[in-house]
Phi, psi and omega in degrees: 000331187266347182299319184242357172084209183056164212229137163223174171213168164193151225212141183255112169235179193298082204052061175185143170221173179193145174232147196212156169193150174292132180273029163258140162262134158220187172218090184070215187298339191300081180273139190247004176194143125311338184231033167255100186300138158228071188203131195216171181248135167238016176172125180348314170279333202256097189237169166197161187236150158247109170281140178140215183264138199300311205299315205303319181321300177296335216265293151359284173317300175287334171305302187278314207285340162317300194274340169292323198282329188294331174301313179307297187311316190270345195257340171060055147198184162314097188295138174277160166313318190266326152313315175286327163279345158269004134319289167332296186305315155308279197308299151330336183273334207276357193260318242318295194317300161270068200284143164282152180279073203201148177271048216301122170258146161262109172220161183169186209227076166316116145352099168299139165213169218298324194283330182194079173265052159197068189290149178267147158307142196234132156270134127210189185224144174224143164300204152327294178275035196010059171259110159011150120217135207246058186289152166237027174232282184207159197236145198209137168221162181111181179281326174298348183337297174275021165264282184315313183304305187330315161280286170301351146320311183287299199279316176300150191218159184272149158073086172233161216259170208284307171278330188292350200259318183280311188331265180318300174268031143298295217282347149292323177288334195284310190303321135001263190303353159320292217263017201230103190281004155280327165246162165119230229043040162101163221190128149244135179246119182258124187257122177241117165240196192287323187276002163160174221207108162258129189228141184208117142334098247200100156320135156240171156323141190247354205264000000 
């Protein structure tokens, strides 16, 4: 986790979830690129970041986009949030031995249905060997993690309105990766609500 550093959070609002990461590659102190997201889309609702080792990252990445789209074929809709994470969660376990080095965050807007037409925002987080964790406030990963708990404890609040939910986890991830010499160069943040997924860039310390 420390050879290339970055952070991710991800945060429960009122209809509404966000997710975030730190834009650095580096190698140990060595930084090398500013403009590396670890945070990808699987679907309008649905985003998740990966913290961790940069190649595991690339590898991963190709991996879920694979087994999502075979899912989309076979299943003809959408993977749900709590469904992409056992997803995940299998494809990591199935590495156990060798494991990727990488932490995976979830966030999404499950699709009301009949069965639950007022599904709640669903977070999770999995370790290395993908075991599961469902928090119902905010989920942290990364070398800042424990600066990211530290913080989103003091500032998250339940039922915050959209902006006021980017509002916080701006100012938990900066104030964090501040205190973190692996993560930060700047930040994205993604607000996903049912009409539409707003992302917005985040000047940082550059040092």
């Amino acid at each position: 986790m420390e050879l290339n550093g970055g952070s991710v959070v991800a945060m429960i609002g009122k209809d509404c979830v966000a997710i975030a990461s730190d834009l650095r590659l580096g190698n140990q102190a060595v930084g090398v690129a500013s403009n590396f997201d670890k945070v990808f889309p699987v679907n309008d609702k649905l985003y998740y970041g990966l913290p961790g080792l940069a190649t595991d990252v690339y590898t991963l990445k190709e991996h879920l986009r694979f087994r999502v789209n075979m899912y989309r074929m076979k299943e003809e809709r959408e993977i749900t949030p709590k469904t992409f994470t056992h997803l995940v969660s299998s494809t990591l376990y199935e590495k156990r031995f060798g494991p990727f080095f990488i932490e995976p965050v979830v966030a999404g807007l499950p699709t009301p249905t009949e069965l639950d037409p007022h599904p709640k925002p669903f977070i999770s987080t999995m370790d290395t060997i993908g075991c599961i964790t469902t928090p119902k406030d905010f989920a942290v990963a990364g070398t800042a993690a424990d600066k990211l708990y530290g913080v989103a404890e003091g500032l998250w609040e339940p039922d915050l309105e959209p902006e006021d939910l980017f509002e916080t986890v701006s100012q938990t991830l900066l104030n964090a990766v501040d205190r973190d010499a692996l993560s930060g160069w700047g930040a994205v943040v993604h607000i996903i609500t049912h009409d539409k997924v707003i992302t917005r860039t985040l000047r940082a310390r550059m040092d």
